[in-house]
ZAMARGU-4260 file (C-alpha; in steps of 0.2 Angstrom, whole numbers, plus 5000, padded with zeros to 4 digits):
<rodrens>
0) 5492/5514/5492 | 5472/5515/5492 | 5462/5503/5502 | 5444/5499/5506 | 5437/5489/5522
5) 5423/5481/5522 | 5414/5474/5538 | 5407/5456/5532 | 5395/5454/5549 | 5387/5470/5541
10) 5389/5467/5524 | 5395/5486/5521 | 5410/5497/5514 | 5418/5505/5532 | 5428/5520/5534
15) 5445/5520/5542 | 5440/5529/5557 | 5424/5515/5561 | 5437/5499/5562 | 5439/5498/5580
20) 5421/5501/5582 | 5416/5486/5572 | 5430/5476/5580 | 5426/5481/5597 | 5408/5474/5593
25) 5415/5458/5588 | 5412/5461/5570 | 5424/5452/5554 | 5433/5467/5543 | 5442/5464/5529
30) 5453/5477/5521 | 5454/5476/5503 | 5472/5487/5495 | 5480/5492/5479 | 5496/5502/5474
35) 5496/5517/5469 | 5505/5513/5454 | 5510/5492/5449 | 5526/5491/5444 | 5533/5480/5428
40) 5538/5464/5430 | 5547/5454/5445 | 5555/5470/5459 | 5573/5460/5461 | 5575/5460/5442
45) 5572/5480/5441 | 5588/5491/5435 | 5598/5470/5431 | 5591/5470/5413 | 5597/5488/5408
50) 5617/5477/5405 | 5609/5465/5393 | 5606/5476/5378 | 5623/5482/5377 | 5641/5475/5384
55) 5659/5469/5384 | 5657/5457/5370
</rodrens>
C-alpha cells in the first residue's frame, strides 16, 4: 500500500517520520492511501463465479 500525508496547517507533502512532529505542534494531517494493486470487482464474489460457466446441468 502506498500512501502520502499531507499536513493541512502547513499546506505541504509530509514524510512518515515528521507525523508526530506536526501533531505534537497541534497541526491537521491527513494521510492519503492506495493499493498496491485494485482488485476486480466485489472481494466476497472472488473465486464464487469460477462454478457459473460450467456445472451439473
Amino acid at each position: 500500500m502506498n500512501g502520502n500525508w499531507y499536513c493541512t496547517d502547513c499546506e505541504e507533502q509530509i514524510d512518515k517520520e515528521a507525523i508526530d512532529d506536526h501533531e505534537a505542534d497541534g497541526h491537521h494531517v491527513k494521510g492519503h492511501f492506495r493499493p498496491d494493486r485494485l482488485l476486480s470487482g466485489d472481494p466476497e464474489l472472488v473465486g464464487t463465479q469460477a462454478g457459473l460457466d460450467g456445472g451439473d446441468s
